[in-house]
C-alpha positions in Angstrom: 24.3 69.6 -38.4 22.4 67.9 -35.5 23.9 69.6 -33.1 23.7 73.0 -34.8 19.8 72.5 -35.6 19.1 71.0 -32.3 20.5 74.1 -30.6 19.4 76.9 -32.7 15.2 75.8 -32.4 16.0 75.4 -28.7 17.5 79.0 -28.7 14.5 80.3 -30.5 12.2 78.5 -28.7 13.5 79.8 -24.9 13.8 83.5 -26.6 10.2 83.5 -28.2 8.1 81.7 -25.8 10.4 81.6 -22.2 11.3 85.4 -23.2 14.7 84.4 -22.3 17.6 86.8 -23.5 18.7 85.7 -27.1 22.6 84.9 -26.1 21.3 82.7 -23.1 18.8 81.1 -25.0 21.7 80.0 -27.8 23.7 79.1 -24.6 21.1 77.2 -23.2 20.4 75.3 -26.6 24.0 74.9 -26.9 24.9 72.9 -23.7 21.5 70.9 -24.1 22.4 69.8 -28.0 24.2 66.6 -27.7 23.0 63.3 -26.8 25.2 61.5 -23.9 26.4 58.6 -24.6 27.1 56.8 -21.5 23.2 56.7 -21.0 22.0 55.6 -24.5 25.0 52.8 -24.0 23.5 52.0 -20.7 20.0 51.3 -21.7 21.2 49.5 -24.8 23.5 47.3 -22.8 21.0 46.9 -20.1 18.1 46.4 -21.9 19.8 44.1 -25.0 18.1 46.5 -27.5 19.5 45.0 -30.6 18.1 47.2 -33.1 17.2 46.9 -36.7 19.3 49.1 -39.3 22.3 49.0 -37.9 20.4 51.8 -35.0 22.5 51.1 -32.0 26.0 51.6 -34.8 24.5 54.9 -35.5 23.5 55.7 -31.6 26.5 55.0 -30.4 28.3 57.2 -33.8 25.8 59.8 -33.1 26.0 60.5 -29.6 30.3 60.1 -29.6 30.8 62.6 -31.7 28.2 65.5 -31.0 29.8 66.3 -27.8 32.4 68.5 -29.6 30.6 70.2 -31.8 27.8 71.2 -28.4 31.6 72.3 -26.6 32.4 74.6 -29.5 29.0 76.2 -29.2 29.1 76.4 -25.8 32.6 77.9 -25.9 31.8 80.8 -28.6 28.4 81.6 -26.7 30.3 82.1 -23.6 33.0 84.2 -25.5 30.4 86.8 -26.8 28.6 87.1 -23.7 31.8 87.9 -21.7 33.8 89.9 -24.0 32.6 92.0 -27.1 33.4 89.8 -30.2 33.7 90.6 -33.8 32.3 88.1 -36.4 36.4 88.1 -37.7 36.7 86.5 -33.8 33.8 83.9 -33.8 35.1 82.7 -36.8 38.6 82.4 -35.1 37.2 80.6 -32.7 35.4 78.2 -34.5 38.3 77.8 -36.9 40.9 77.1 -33.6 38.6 74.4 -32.1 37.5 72.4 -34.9 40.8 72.2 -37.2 43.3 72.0 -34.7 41.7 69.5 -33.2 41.1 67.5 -35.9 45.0 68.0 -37.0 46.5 67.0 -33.5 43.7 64.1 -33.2 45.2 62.9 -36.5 49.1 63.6 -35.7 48.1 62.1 -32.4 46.8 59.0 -34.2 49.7 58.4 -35.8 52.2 58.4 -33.8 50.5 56.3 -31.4 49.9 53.6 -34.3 53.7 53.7 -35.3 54.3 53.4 -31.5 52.4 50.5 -31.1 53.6 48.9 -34.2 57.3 48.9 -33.9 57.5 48.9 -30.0 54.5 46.6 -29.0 56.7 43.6 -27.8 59.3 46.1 -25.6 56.5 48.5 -24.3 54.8 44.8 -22.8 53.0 45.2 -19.1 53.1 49.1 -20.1 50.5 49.1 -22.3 48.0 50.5 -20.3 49.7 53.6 -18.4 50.9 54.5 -22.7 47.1 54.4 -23.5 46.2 56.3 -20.1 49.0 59.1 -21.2 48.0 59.0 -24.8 43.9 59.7 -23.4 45.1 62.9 -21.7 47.7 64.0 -24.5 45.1 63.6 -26.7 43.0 66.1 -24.9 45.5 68.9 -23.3 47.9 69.3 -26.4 45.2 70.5 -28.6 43.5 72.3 -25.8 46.8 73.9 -24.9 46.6 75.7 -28.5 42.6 76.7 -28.4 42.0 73.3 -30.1 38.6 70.8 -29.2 40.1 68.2 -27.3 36.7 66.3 -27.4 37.7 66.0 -31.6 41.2 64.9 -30.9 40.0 62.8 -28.0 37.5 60.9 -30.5 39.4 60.7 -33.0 42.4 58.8 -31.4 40.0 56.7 -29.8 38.5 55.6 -33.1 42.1 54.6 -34.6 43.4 53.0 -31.8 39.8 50.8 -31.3 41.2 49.6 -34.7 44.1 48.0 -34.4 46.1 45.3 -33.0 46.8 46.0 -29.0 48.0 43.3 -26.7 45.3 42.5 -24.0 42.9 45.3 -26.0 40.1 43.5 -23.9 41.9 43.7 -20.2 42.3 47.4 -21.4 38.6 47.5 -22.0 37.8 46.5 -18.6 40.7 48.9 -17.3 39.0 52.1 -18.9 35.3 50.6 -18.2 36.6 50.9 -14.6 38.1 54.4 -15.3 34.7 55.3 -16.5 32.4 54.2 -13.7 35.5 55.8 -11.2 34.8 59.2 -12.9 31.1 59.5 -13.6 31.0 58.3 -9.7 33.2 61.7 -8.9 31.1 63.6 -11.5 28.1 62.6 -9.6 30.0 63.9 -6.3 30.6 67.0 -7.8 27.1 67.7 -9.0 25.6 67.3 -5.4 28.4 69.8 -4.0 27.1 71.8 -6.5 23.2 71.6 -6.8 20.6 72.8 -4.3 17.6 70.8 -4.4 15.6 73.5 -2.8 16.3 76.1 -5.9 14.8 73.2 -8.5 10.8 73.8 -7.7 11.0 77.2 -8.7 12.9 76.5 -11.9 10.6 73.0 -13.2 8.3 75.1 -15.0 10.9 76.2 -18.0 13.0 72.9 -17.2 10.2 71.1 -18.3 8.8 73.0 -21.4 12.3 73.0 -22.7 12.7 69.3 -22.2 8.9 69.0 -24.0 10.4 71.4 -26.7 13.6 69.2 -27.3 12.1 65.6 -27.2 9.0 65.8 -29.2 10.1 68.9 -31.4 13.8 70.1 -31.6 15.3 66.9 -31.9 12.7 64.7 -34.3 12.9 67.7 -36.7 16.8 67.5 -36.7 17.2 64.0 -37.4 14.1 64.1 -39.6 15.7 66.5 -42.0 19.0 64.7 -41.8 18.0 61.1 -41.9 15.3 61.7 -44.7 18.4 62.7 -47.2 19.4 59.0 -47.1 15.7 57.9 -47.3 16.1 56.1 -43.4 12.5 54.6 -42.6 10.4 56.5 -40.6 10.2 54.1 -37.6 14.1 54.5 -37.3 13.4 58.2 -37.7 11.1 57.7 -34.8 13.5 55.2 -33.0 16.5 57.5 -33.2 14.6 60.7 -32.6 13.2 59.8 -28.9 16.5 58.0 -28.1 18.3 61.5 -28.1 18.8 61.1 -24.1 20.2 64.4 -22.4 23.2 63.7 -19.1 26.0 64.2 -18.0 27.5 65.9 -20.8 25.2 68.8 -20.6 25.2 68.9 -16.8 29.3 69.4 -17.4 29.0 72.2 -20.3 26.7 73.8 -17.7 29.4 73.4 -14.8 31.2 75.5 -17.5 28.8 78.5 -17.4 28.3 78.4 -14.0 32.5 78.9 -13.6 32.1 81.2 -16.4 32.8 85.4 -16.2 29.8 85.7 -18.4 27.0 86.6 -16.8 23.2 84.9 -16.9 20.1 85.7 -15.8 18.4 82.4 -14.9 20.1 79.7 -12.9 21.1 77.6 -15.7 22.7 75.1 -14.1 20.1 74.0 -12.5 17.3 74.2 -15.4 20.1 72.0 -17.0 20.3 69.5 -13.8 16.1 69.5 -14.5 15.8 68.9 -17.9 18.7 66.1 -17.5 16.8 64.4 -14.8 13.1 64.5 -16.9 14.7 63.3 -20.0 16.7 60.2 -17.8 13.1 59.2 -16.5 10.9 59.3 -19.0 13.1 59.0 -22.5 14.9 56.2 -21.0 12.4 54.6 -19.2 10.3 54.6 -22.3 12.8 54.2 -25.0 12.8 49.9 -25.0 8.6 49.8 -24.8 9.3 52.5 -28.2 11.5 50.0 -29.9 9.2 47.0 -29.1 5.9 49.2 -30.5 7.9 50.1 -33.4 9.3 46.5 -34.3 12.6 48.1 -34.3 14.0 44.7 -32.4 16.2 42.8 -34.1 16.4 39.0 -31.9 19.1 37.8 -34.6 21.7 40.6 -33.3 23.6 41.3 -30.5 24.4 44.5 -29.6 27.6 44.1 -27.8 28.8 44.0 -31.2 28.4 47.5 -31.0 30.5 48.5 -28.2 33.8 47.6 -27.4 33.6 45.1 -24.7 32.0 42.8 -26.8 33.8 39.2 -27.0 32.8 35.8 -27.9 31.5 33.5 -25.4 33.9 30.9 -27.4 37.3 31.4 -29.0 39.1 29.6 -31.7 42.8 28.5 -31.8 44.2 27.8 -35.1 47.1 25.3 -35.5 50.0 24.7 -38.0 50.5 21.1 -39.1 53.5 20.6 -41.5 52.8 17.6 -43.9 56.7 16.0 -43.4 57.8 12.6 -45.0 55.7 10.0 -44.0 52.8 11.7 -42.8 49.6 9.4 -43.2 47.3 12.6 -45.0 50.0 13.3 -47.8 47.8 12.4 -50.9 44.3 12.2 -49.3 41.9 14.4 -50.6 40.8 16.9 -47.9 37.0 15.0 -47.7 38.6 11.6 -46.8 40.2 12.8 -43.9 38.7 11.6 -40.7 39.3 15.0 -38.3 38.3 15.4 -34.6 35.2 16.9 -34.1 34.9 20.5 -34.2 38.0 20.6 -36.3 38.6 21.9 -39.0 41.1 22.3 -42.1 40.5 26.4 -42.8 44.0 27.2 -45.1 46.6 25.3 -46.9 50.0 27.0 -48.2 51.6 25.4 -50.6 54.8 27.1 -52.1 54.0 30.4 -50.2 50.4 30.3 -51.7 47.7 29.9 -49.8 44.8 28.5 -50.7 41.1 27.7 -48.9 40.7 23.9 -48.7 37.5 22.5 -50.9 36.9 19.0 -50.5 38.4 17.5 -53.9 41.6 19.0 -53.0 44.7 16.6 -52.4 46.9 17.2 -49.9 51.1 16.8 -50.8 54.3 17.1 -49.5 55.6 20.1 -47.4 52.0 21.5 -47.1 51.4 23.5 -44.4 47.6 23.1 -43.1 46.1 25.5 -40.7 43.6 23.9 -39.0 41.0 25.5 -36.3 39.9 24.4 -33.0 38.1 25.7 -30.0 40.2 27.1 -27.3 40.8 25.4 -24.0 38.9 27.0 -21.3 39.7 25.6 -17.8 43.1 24.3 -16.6 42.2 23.3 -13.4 43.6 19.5 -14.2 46.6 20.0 -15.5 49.6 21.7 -14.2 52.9 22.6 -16.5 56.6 22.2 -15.0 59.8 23.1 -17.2 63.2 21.4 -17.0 66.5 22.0 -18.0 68.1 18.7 -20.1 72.1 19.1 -18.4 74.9 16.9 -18.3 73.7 15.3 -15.2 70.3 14.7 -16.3 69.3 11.2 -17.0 67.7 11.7 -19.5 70.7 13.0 -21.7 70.4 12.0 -25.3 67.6 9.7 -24.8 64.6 9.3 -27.6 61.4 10.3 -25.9 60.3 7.0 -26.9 62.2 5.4 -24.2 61.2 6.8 -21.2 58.9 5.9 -18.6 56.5 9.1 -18.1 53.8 8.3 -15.4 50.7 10.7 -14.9 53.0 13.3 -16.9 53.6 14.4 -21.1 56.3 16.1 -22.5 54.3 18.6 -24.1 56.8 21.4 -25.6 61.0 21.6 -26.6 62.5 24.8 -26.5 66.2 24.0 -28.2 67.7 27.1 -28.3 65.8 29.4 -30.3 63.6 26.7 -31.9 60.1 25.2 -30.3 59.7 21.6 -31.1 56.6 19.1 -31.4 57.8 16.4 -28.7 57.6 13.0 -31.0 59.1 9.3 -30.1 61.8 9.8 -32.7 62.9 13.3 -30.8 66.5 12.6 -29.3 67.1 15.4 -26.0 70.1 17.1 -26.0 71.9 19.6 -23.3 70.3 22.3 -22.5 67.3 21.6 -24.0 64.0 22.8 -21.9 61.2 20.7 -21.7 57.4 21.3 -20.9 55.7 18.8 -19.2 51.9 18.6 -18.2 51.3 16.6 -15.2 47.9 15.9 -14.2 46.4 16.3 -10.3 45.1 14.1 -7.8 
């Protein structure tokens, strides 16, 4: 509905007071309707704006998802100008784009998920050329059949963001680099294509449109939409001004400009104007807005937000089985002396599990998972493994009874089972052992 409002006023605006023809004033209100959202990420990132509400969730939900419903406009606009369209077509259209993109974003979805799920250990070190072909599949099959490929796009993205992916943050990085590799050849492709010496002539309109959209178009769309869940008006404000115009629009433009429909006024380069003003003064003004509106939140972080947020410590959890003899069988969890920043987080007892309070005792065949924090250097410590043969000497020794000197037999593999090295442990052929040896 944004996107719709925020293009329509626009359209009205350039036909009434630019006395621009009424299907290039739609088109030009339909390329300029959605917010980008690599530049509202970038000034939230660079700036740290952790905003109150839950603003930057909404930003980033905001401007991710417009950008197909500003293609679709875009597209139809383009089709009437070019070709003489019945209303039985526009609907056609419309219906094409939006549901089978939405269908193949969801069969897309799926079958990714059920990939990843049942083939995650085989498809290991391939992880990221599947995502890469999955990114572009997501995109050409439905555009292949008239579909959106921006709804199947986002929508895959939004599924696979929520489950369990080996390495999901390297792949983070991966794509952030894919990102920042394309918006570099985007960039490329805009100065092949714009002449600096045709912008004077077009500033006037470039800038009454950009006037038009951020202090009239755009508050009165979210205004209307935000009011219905009773938002508060300095988020209204917030989230009105932060409606940044880039990329996005610069590429919907590209589209015209490659377009058989015909325009009167250089739109691509109105476009590449209005981009530029609302870069420079939206963004530049958009953290001093938040501050003045107390709309900072200093308790939040919003690399919660994104994707390639992570925790500047991680926790390891641990399994420690409670066998015969173990000196915590019958202690109550709060006389148990742990090591510091440990902690007992789950017991299972019988297949049940159960969260540890402190009058709790602690029995036989318990299995306590305890948390810790996460090693972060190993720049100390190196790890060797050796085979236990028939030659070794140390065949079907006890662990106790040998002579280890700057080294610790950290880890057992016997056949298929990993073993907790203790004195009692007896090694047998073809056992592997881990050792840790520390450098000089």
């Amino acid at each position: 509905m944004g996107v719709i409002l925020t293009a329509i006023t626009t359209g009205l605006f350039c036909y009434y007071v630019l006395h621009f023809e009424w299907l290039e004033s739609l088109l030009i209100g339909s390329v300029l309707s959605s917010t980008d959202a690599a530049s509202v990420f970038s000034i939230l990132r660079s700036k740290q704006l952790n905003l109150k509400y839950k603003s930057a969730s909404l930003l980033e939900l905001e401007s991710g998802s417009n950008d197909p419903w500003a293609y679709t406009l875009t597209v139809i606009i383009l089709s009437l100008m070019s070709q003489n369209m019945s209303i039985q077509d526009i609907f056609s259209i419309a219906f094409s784009q939006i549901v089978f993109g939405l269908i193949f974003g969801a069969v897309i979805a799926y079958i990714s998920v059920k990939i990843f799920e049942h083939f995650q250990s085989e498809l290991s070190g391939m992880t990221t050329l599947i995502m890469v072909a999955i990114a572009i599949l997501s995109y050409a099959l439905p555009s292949y059949f008239n579909g959106n490929g921006y709804i199947s796009a986002y929508i895959v993205g939004i599924v696979l963001g929520n489950i369990e992916i080996e390495d999901k943050k390297g792949l983070v990085h991966f794509f952030d680099g894919i990102v920042d590799l394309f918006q570099m050849f985007l960039f490329f492709l805009l100065g092949l294509l714009a002449f600096p010496s045709q912008i004077p002539s077009l500033l006037g309109d470039a800038l009454w449109i950009a006037l038009f959209i951020t202090f009239l178009a755009r508050p009165a769309a979210v205004w209307v939409i935000m009011k219905i869940f009773h938002r508060p008006f300095q988020q209204i404000l917030l989230v009105s001004f932060a409606g940044l115009r880039g990329a996005t629009s610069i590429v919907f433009a590209i589209m015209v400009t490659v377009s058989s429909a015909y325009t009167k006024n250089d739109i691509f380069h109105i476009v590449f104007c209005i981009v530029l003003l609302s870069i420079a003064i939206q963004g530049t003004l958009l953290p001093y807005l938040a501050k003045y509106l107390s709309m900072i939140d200093e308790k939040d972080n919003v690399l919660k937000t994104f994707t390639d947020y992570s925790e500047e410590t991680n926790i390891q959890f641990i399994n420690l089985k409670m066998t015969d003899n173990h000196p915590w069988i019958h202690q109550y969890i709060k006389d148990i002396i742990l090591p510091p920043q440990t902690r007992i987080v789950m017991i299972k007892r019988n297949d049940i599990k159960t969260i540890p309070k402190g009058e709790r005792r602690i029995e036989k065949d318990d299995e306590l998972i305890l948390s810790a924090f996460e090693s972060q250097t190993d720049d100390h410590m190196t790890l060797t493994e050796t085979v236990i043969d028939e030659s070794h000497d140390w065949l079907n020794c006890y662990l106790k009874d040998l002579e280890l000197h700057h080294a610790l037999i950290i880890l057992i593999k016997r056949q298929d089972q990993t073993l907790i090295p203790t004195g009692d442990v007896q090694l047998l052929d073809q056992d592997i052992i881990v050792m840790a040896h520390s450098k000089k």
